[in-house]
C-alpha positions as a printed Julia matrix, in Angstrom:
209×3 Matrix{Float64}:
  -96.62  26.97  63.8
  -93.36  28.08  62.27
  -94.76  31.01  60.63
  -96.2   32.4   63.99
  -93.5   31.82  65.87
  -91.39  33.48  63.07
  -93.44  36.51  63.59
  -93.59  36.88  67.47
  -89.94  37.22  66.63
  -89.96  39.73  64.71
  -92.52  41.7   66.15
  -90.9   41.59  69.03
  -87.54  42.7   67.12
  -88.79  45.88  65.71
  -90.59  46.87  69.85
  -86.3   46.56  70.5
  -85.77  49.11  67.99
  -87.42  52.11  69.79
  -85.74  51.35  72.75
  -82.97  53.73  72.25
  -83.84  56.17  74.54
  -83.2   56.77  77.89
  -85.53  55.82  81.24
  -88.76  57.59  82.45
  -86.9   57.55  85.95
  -86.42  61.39  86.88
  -84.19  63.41  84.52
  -83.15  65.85  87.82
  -79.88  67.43  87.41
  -79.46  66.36  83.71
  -78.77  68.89  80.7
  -79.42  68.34  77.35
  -76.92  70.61  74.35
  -76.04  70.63  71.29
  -72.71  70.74  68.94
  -70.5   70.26  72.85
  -70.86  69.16  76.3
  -71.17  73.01  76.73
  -73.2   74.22  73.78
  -76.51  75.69  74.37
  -79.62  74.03  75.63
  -81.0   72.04  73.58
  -84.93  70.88  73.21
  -86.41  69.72  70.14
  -86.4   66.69  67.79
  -84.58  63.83  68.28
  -83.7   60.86  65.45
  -82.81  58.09  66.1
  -81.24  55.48  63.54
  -79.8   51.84  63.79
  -76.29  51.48  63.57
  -76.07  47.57  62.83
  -78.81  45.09  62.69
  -81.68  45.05  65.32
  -81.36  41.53  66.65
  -84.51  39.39  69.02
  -84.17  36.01  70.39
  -87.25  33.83  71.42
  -87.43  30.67  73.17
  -88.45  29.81  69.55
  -86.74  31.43  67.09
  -84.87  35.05  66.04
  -85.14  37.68  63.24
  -83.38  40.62  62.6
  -83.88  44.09  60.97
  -81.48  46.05  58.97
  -82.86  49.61  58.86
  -84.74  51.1   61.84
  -85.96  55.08  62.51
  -87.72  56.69  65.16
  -88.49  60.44  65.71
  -89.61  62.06  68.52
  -88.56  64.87  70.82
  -86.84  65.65  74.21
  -86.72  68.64  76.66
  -83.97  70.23  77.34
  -83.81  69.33  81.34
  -83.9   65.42  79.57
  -87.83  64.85  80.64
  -90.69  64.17  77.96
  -88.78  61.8   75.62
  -91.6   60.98  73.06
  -91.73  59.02  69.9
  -94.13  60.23  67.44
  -93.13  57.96  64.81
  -91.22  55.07  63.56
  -90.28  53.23  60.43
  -88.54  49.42  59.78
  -87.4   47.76  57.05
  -85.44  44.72  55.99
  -87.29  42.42  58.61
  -86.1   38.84  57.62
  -86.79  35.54  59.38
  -86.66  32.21  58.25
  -89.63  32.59  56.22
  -88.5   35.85  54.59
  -89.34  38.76  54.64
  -91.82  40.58  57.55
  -93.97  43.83  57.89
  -93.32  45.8   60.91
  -95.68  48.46  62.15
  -95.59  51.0   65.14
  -98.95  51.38  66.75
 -100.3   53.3   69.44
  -98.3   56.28  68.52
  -96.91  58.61  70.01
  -94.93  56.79  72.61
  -94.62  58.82  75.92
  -92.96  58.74  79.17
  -89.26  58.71  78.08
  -86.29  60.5   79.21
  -82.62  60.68  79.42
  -80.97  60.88  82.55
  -77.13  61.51  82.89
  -75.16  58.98  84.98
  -71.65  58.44  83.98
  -69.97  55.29  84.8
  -66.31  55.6   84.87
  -65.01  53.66  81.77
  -68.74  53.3   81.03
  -71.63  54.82  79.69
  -72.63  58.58  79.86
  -76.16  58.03  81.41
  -79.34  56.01  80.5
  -82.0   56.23  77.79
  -85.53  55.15  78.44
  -88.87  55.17  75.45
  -91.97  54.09  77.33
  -95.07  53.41  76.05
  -94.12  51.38  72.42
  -96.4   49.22  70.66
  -95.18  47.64  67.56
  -96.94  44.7   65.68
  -95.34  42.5   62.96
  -97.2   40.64  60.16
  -96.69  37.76  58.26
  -98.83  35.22  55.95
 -101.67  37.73  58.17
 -101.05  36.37  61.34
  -99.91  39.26  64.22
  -98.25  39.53  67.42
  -97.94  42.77  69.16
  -95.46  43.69  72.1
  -95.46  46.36  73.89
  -93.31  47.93  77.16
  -90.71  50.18  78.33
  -86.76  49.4   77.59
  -83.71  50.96  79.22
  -80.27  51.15  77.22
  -76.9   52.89  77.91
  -76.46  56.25  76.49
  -73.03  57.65  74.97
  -71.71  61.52  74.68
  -70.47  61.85  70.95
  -66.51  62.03  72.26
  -67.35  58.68  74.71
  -64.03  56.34  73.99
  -66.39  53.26  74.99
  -69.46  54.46  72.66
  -70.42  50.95  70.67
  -69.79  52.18  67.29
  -66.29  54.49  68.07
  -66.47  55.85  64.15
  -69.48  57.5   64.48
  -69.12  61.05  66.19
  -72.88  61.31  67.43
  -75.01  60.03  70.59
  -75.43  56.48  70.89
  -77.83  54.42  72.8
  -77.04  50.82  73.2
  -80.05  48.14  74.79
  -78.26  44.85  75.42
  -80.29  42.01  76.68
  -83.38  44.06  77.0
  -86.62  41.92  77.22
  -89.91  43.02  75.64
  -93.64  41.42  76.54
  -96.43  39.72  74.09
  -99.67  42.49  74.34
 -101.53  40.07  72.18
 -101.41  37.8   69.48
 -101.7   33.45  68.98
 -100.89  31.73  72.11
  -97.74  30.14  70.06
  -96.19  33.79  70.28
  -93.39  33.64  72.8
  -94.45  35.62  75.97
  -91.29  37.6   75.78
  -88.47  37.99  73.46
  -84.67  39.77  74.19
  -83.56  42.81  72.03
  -79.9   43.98  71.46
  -79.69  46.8   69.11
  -77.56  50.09  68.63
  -78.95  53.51  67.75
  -77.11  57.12  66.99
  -79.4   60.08  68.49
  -79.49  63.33  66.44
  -80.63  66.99  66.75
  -83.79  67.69  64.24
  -81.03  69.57  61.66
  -78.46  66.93  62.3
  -76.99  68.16  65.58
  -74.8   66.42  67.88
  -76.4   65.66  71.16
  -74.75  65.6   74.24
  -75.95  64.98  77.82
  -74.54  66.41  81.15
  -75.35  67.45  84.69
């Protein structure tokens, strides 16, 4: 029973990890540019990568992952956030290590909508869509939903990681749902994790009305 409930952990850990980016509410009256808030349009590829440990807590158990990527794109007006694909490693539980696997790709329905909050976040970041599974001793749970973090401009004084000039996304508390798996999985598990958002050549993303 351990084992499983080791996994729905974990599995439900690396569905946190693609939650980095913005809502599939409506994007109207955002802009998306790159190198400054007043750089050109931007619409293209977007990475995003973990800045700390991706952390889940069950009613069970918790896990963590070190390293975390997802890829996808964005349109310029913030609309169409998509994940086409996604990568984990150094998944650990109690039980060691764990393999973590998108599925289902790409991910669609995403977006990033600008709305500052003074002394706050720039706007919210939305991936819809996910499905990740996580293995282990070949027993699987699979989550799957949509997850909603706070988004960051790369000069934001109250980004989460304030030595890292990029984007940021930040999901704090976020809860993700069982698709399937053993009935021991936990029916829902809560993510906090930290990404930085990039431009497909390394750009700095930025997000404004």
């Amino acid at each position: 029973m351990s084992r499983i409930r080791t996994l729905a952990v974990v599995g439900a850990a690396s569905a946190s990890a693609f939650a980095l980016m913005m809502s599939p509410a409506s994007a109207a009256g955002t802009t998306i540019h790159s190198g400054s808030i007043s750089g050109p349009l931007y619409s293209g590829g977007v990475t995003a990568t973990n800045l700390g440990n991706v952390t889940v807590t069950t009613s069970l158990s918790n896990a963590t992952c070190t390293s975390a990527v997802q890829s996808g794109t964005v349109n310029s007006d913030g609309t169409n956030l998509n994940v086409t694909s996604a990568s984990f490693s150094g998944c650990t539980s109690s039980l060691g290590s764990v393999t973590v696997t998108a599925q289902s790709l790409p991910w669609t329905g995403g977006s990033v909508v600008y709305a500052p909050v003074s002394g706050g976040r720039d706007g919210t970041i939305t991936v819809g869509n996910f499905t990740v599974g996580a293995t282990v001793f070949g027993i699987s749970c699979v989550y799957s939903g949509t997850l909603t973090g706070n988004g960051y401009n790369p000069d934001n004084p109250n980004r989460p990681n304030t030595s890292v000039a990029q984007a940021q996304a930040q999901i704090s508390n976020g809860t993700v749902n069982k698709k399937s798996g053993s009935g021991l999985c936990p029916a829902t598990a809560t993510v906090n994790a930290t990404y930085q958002l990039v431009g497909a050549n390394g750009e700095q993303l930025w997000a404004s009305s």
